[in-house]
C-alpha beads as a LAMMPS data file, in Angstrom:
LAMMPS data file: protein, C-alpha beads

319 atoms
318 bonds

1 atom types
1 bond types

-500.0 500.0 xlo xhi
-500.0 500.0 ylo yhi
-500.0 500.0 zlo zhi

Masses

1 110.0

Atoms # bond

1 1 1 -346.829 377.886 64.458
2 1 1 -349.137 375.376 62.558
3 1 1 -347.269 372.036 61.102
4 1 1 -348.506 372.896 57.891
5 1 1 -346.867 376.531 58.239
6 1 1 -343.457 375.690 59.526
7 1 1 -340.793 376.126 57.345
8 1 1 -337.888 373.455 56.078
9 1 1 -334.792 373.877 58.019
10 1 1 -331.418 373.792 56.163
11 1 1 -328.524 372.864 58.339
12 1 1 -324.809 373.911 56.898
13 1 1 -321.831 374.940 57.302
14 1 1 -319.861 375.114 53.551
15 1 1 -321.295 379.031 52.441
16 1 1 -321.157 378.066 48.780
17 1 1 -321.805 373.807 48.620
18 1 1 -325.582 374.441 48.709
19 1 1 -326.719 377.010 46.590
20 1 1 -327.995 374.877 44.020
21 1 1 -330.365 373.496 46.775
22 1 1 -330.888 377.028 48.106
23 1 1 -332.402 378.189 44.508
24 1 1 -334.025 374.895 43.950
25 1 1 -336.092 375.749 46.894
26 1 1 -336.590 379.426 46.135
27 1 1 -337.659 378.376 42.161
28 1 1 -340.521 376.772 44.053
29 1 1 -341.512 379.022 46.733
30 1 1 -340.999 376.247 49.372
31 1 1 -340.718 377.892 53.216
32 1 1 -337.382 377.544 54.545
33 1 1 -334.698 378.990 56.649
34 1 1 -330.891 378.742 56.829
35 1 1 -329.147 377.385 60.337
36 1 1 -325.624 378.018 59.962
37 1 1 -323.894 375.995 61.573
38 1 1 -320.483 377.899 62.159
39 1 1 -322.665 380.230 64.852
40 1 1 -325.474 378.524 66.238
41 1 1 -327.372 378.262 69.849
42 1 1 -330.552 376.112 70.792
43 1 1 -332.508 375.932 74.439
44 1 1 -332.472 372.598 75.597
45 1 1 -335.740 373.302 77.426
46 1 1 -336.973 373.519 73.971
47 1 1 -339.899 371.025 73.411
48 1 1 -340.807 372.086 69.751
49 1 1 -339.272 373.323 66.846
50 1 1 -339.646 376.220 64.601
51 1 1 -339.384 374.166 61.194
52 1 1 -341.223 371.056 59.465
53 1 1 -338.182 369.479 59.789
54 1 1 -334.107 369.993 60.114
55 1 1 -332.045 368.732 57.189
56 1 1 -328.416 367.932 58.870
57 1 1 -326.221 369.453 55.794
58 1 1 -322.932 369.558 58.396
59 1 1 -319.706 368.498 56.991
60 1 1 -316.960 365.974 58.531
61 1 1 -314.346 368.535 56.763
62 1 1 -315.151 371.285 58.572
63 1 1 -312.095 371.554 60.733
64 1 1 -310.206 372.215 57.862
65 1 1 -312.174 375.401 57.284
66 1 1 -311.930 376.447 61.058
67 1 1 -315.049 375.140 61.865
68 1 1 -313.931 372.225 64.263
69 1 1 -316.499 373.217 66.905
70 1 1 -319.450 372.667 64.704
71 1 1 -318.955 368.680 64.252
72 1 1 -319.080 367.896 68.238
73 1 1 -321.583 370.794 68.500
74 1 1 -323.471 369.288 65.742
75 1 1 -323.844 365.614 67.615
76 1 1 -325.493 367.290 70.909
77 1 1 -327.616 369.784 68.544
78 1 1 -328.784 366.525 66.684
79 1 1 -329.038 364.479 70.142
80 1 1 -331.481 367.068 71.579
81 1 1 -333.676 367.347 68.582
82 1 1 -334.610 363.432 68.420
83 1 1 -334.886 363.622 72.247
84 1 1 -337.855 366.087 71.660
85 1 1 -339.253 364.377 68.172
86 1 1 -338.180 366.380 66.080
87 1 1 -338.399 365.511 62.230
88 1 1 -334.346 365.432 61.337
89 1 1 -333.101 363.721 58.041
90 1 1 -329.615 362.484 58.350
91 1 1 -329.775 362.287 61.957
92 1 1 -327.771 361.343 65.109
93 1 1 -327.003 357.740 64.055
94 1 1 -325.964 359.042 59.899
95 1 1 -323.579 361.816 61.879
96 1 1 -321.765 359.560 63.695
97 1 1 -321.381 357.052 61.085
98 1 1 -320.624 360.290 58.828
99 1 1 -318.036 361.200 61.368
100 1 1 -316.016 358.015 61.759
101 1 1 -314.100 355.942 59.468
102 1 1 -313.778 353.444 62.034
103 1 1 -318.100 352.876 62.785
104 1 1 -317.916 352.418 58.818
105 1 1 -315.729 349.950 58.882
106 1 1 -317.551 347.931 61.476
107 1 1 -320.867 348.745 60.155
108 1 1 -319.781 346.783 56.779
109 1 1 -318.024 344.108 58.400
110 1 1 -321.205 343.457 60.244
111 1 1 -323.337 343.371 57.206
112 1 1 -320.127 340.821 55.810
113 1 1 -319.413 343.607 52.842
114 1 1 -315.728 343.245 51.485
115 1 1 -313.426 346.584 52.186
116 1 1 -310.211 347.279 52.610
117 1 1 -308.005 346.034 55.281
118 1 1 -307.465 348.347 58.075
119 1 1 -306.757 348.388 61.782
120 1 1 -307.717 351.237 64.252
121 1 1 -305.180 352.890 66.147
122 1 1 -305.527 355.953 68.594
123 1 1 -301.696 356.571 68.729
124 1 1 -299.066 357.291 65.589
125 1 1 -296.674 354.914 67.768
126 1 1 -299.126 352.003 66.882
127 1 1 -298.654 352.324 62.752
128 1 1 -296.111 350.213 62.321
129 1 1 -297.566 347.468 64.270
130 1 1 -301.255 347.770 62.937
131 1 1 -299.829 347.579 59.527
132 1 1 -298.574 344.165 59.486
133 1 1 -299.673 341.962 57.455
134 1 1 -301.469 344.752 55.561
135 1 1 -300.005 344.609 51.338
136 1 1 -298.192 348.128 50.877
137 1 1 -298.561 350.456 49.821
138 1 1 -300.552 351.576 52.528
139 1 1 -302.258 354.946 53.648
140 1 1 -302.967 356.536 57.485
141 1 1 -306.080 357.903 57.251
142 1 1 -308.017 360.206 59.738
143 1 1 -311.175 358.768 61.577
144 1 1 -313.050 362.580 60.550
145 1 1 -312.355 362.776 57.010
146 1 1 -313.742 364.608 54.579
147 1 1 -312.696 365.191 50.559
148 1 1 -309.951 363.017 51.432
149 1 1 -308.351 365.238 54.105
150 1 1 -305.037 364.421 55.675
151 1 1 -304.682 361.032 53.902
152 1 1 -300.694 359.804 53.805
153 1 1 -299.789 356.735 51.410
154 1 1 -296.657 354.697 52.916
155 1 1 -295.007 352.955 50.488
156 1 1 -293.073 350.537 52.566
157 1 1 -292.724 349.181 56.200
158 1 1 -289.599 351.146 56.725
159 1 1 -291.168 354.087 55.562
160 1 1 -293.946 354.259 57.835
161 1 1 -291.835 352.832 61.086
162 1 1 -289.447 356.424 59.996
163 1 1 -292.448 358.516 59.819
164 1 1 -293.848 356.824 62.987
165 1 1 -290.181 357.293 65.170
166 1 1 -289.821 361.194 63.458
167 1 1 -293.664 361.801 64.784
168 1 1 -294.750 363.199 61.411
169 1 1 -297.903 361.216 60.860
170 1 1 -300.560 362.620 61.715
171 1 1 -304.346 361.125 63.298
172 1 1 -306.414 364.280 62.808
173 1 1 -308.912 365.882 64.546
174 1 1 -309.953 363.106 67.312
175 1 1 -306.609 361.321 67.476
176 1 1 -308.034 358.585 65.673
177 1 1 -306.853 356.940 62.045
178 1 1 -307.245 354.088 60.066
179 1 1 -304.031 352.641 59.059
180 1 1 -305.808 351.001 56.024
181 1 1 -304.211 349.486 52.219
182 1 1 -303.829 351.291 49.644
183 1 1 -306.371 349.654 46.387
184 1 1 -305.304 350.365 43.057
185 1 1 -308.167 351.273 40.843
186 1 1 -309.233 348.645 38.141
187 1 1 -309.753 350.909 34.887
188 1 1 -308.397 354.109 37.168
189 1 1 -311.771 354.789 38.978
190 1 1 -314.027 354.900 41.635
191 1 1 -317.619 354.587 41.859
192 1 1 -319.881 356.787 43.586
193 1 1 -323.595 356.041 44.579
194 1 1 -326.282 358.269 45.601
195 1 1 -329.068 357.652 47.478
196 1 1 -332.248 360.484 48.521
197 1 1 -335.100 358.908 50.528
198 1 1 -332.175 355.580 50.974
199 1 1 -333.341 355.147 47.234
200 1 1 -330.734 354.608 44.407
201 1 1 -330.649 357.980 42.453
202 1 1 -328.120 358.059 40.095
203 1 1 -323.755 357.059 40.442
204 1 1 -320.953 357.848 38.789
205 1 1 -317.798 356.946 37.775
206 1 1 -314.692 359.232 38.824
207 1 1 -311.333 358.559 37.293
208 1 1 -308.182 359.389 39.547
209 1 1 -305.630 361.630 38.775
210 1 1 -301.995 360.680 40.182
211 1 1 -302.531 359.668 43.903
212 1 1 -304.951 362.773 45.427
213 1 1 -307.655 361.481 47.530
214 1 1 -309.858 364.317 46.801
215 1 1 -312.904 362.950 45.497
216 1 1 -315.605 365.321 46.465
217 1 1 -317.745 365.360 42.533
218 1 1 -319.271 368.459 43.252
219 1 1 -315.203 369.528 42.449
220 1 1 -315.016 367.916 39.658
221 1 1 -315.353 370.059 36.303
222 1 1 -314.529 367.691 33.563
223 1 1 -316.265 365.514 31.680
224 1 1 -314.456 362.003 30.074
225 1 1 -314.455 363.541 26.851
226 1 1 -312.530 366.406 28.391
227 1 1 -315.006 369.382 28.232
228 1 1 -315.375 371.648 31.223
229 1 1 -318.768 371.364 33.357
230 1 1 -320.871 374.143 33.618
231 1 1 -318.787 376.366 36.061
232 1 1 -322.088 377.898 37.869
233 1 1 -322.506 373.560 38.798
234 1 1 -319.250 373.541 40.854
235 1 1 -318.747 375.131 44.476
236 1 1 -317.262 378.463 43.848
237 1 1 -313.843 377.070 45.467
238 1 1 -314.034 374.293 43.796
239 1 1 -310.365 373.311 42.315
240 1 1 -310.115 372.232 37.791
241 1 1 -308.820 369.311 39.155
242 1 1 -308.551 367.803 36.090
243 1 1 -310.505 364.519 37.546
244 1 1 -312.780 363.209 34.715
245 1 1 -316.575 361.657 35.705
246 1 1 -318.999 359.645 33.943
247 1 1 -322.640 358.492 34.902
248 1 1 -323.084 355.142 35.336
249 1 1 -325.433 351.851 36.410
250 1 1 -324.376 349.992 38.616
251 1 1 -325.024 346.158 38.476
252 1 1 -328.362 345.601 40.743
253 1 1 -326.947 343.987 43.581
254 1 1 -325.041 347.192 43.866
255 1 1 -327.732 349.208 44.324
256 1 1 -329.596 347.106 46.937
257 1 1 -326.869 346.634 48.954
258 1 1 -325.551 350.495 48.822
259 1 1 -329.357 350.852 49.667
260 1 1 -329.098 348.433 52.784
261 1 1 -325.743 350.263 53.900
262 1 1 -327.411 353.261 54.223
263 1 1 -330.451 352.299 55.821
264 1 1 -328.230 350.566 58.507
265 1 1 -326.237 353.957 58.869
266 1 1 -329.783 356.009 59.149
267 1 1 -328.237 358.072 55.935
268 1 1 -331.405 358.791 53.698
269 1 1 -329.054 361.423 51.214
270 1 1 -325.711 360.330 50.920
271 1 1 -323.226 358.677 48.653
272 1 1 -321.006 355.134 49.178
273 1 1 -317.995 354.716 46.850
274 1 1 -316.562 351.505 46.310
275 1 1 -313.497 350.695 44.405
276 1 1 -312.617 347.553 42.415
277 1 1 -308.892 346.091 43.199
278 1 1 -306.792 345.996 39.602
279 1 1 -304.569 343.245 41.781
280 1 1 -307.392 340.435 41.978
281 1 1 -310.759 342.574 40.227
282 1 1 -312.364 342.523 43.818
283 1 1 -314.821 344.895 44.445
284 1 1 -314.743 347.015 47.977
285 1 1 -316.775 349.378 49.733
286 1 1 -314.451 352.017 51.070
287 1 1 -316.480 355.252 52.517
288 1 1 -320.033 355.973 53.630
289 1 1 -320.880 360.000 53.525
290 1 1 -324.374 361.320 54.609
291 1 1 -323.262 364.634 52.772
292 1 1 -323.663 365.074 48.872
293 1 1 -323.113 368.006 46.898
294 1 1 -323.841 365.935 43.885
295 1 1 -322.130 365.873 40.555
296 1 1 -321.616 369.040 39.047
297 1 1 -323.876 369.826 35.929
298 1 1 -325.601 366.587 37.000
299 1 1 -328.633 366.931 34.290
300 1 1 -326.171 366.667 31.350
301 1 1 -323.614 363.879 33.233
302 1 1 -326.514 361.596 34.860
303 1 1 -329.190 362.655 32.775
304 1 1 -331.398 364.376 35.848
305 1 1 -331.689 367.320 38.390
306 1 1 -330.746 365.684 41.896
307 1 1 -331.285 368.564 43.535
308 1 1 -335.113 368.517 42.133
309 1 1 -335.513 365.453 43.679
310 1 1 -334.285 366.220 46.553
311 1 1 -336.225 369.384 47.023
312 1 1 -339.206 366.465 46.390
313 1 1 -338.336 364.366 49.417
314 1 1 -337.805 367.186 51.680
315 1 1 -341.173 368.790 50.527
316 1 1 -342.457 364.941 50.579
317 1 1 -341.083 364.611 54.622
318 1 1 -342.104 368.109 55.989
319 1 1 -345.955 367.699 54.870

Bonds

1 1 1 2
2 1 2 3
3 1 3 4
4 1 4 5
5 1 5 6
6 1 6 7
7 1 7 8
8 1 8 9
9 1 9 10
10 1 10 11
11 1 11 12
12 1 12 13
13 1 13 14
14 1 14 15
15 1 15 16
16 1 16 17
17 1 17 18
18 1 18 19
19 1 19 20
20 1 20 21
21 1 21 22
22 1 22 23
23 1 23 24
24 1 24 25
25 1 25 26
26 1 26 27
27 1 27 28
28 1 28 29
29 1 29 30
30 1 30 31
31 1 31 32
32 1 32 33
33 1 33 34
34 1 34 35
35 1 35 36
36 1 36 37
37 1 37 38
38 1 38 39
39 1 39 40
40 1 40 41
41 1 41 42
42 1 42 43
43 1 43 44
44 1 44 45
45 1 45 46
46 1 46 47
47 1 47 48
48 1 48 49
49 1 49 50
50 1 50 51
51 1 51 52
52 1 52 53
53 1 53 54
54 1 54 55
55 1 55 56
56 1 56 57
57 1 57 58
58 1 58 59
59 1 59 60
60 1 60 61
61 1 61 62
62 1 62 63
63 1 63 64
64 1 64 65
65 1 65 66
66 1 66 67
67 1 67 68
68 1 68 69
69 1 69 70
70 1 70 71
71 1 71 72
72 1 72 73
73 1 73 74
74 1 74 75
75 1 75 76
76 1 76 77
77 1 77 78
78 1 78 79
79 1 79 80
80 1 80 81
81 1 81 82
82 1 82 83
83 1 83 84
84 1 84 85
85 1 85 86
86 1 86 87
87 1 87 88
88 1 88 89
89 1 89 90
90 1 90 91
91 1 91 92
92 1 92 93
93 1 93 94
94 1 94 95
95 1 95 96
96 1 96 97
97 1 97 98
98 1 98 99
99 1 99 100
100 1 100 101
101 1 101 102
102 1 102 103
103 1 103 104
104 1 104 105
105 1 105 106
106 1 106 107
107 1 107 108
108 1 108 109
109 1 109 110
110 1 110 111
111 1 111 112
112 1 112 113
113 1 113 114
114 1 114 115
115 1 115 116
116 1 116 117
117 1 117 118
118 1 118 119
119 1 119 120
120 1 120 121
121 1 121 122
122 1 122 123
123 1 123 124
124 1 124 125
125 1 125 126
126 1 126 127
127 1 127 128
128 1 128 129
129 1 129 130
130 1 130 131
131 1 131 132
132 1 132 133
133 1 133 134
134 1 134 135
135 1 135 136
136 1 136 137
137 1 137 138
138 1 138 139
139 1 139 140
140 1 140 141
141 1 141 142
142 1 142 143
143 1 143 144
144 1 144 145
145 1 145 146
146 1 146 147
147 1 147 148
148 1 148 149
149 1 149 150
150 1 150 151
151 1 151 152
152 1 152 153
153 1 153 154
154 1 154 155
155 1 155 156
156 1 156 157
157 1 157 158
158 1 158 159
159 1 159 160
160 1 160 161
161 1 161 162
162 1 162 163
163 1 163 164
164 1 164 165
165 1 165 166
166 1 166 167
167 1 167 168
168 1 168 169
169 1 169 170
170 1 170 171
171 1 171 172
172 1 172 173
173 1 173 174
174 1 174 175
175 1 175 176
176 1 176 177
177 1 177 178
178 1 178 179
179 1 179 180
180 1 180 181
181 1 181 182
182 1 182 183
183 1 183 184
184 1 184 185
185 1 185 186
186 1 186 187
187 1 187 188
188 1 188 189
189 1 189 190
190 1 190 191
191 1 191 192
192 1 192 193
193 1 193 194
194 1 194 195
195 1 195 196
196 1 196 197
197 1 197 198
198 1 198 199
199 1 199 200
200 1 200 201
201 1 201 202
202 1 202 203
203 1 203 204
204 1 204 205
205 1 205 206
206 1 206 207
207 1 207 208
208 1 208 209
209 1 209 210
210 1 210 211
211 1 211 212
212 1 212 213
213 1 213 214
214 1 214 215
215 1 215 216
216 1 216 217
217 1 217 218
218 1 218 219
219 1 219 220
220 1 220 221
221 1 221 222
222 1 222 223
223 1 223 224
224 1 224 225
225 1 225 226
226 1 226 227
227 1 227 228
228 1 228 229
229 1 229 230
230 1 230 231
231 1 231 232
232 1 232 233
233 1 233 234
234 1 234 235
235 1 235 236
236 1 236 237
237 1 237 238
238 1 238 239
239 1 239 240
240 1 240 241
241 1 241 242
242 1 242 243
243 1 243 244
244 1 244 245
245 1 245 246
246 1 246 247
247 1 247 248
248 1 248 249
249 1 249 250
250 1 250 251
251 1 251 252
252 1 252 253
253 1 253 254
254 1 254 255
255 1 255 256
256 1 256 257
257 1 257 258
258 1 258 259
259 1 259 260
260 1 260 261
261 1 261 262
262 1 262 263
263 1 263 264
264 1 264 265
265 1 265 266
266 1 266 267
267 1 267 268
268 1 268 269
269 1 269 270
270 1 270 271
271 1 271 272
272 1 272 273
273 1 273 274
274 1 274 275
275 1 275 276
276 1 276 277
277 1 277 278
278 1 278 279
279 1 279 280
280 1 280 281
281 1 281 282
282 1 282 283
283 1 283 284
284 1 284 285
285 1 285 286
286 1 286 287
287 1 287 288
288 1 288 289
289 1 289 290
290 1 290 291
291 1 291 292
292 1 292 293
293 1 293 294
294 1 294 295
295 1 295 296
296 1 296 297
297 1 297 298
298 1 298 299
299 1 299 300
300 1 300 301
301 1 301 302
302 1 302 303
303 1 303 304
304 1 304 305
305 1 305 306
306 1 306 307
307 1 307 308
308 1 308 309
309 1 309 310
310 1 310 311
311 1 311 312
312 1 312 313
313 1 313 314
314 1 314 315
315 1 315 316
316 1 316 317
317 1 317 318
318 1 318 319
């Protein structure tokens, strides 16, 4: 088939995350097919693709949905693609960055960003040890996240040496965790900030509720001042959470260097969240994701349509 003709490629798994996208696309008319990702099969003798280009949509969380096979899957299907030129946005490299708490960590520590301390361990035996030193509270967190997935706070030393000796903690899906601190939130939020292209779009504040780690903002269906989002915005799963968001602009050396982590991760639409530490008013970068769903009932919380402009880079890339 003729460049010109081929069709954009939408790679997902989540049935309901990207219907927004989906319409946004159909509004317009723009060519494109859907590659799910739960049952999928490519020829590696393939030399050329059926689409303009493949837009990687998979999501680190899919294990908890059944779908465990489509993340490794997902790295040799991405692999074989940039072995044979095709166009891919959010690639090999943003996968396996998307795919691994620990390459985040070292991919900020070598651009000397602040984060929170953490050790790696492969082993729930190791906990105890890779937490000294470390301020508690602190939390085990699994190397494939996703919405904050398996995520266990341990308040105290004793605590997590009990849960280490009972063999309750858990690493998740590779056997690999981040025994990390836990960072109280100055003014009870985080910050999210999204990029398309590995440009600054828009961020937003989210304000925490008790101790969940579920941050996803595509769940979120509240504003600050307490009214309910457009419910058609939000995944059709997607929990009241009762987690309140805000837009927001971040101070410009933000942006450039959420812009710089992204273009050393090979993410070109994602989100980084970063977190400022009530104990000394530090700022940290905590979690790189080369998956967005994007705020729900964005135009009204960050005053634009981000799946517009997204459709725009995609159209921008396949031509």
């Amino acid at each position: 088939m003729p460049a010109q003709q081929r069709p954009i490629a939408i790679y997902y798994e989540h049935p309901d995350w990207f219907r927004p996208l989906f319409a946004e696309l159909d509004r317009r008319s723009t060519p494109y097919i859907r590659l799910d990702a739960r049952h999928h099969r490519y020829d590696v003798a393939s030399k050329d693709g059926e689409f303009a280009l493949l837009f990687n949509r998979m999501s680190p969380s899919a294990y908890t949905r059944g779908n465990a096979n489509g993340i490794f899957y997902t790295l040799s299907y991405l692999a074989h693609l940039e072995e044979i030129g095709a166009r891919v946005v959010n690639g090999y490299h943003a996968f396996t960055v998307e795919t691994s708490k620990a390459i985040q960590l070292s991919l900020l520590e070598g651009l000397g960003l602040p984060y929170p301390a953490a050790r790696v361990i492969n082993h729930a035996s190791e906990a105890p040890a890779a937490a000294d030193g470390l301020r508690f509270p602190v939390v085990v967190k699994p190397n494939i996240g996703g919405s904050g997935a398996g995520i266990t706070r341990f308040d105290s030393p004793e605590e997590l040496k009990r849960a280490a000796e009972a063999e309750t903690i858990r690493l998740g899906l590779d056997n690999t965790a981040l025994v990390q601190e836990y960072i109280p939130a100055e003014g009870g939020f985080i910050t999210r900030v999204e990029v398309v292209g590995g440009d600054y779009l828009y961020a937003i504040r989210v304000y925490l509720s008790g101790d969940g780690y579920n941050l996803c903002p595509a769940d979120i269906c509240q504003t600050t001042d307490g009214k309910e989002l457009a419910r058609a915005a939000c995944p059709i799963d997607a929990p009241k959470s009762g987690l309140r968001v805000e837009g927001y602009t971040p101070p410009d050396e933000v942006i450039s260097t959420v812009e710089r982590i992204m273009e050393v991760a090979g993410i070109e639409v994602g989100g980084v969240e970063y977190i400022t530490d009530a104990r000394d008013g530090k700022l940290l970068y905590y979690d790189i994701n080369a998956l967005s769903n994007f705020v729900a009932d964005a135009p009204r919380v960050v005053g634009l349509d981000p799946h517009a402009r997204l459709a725009d880079y995609l159209e921008k890339e396949a031509r």
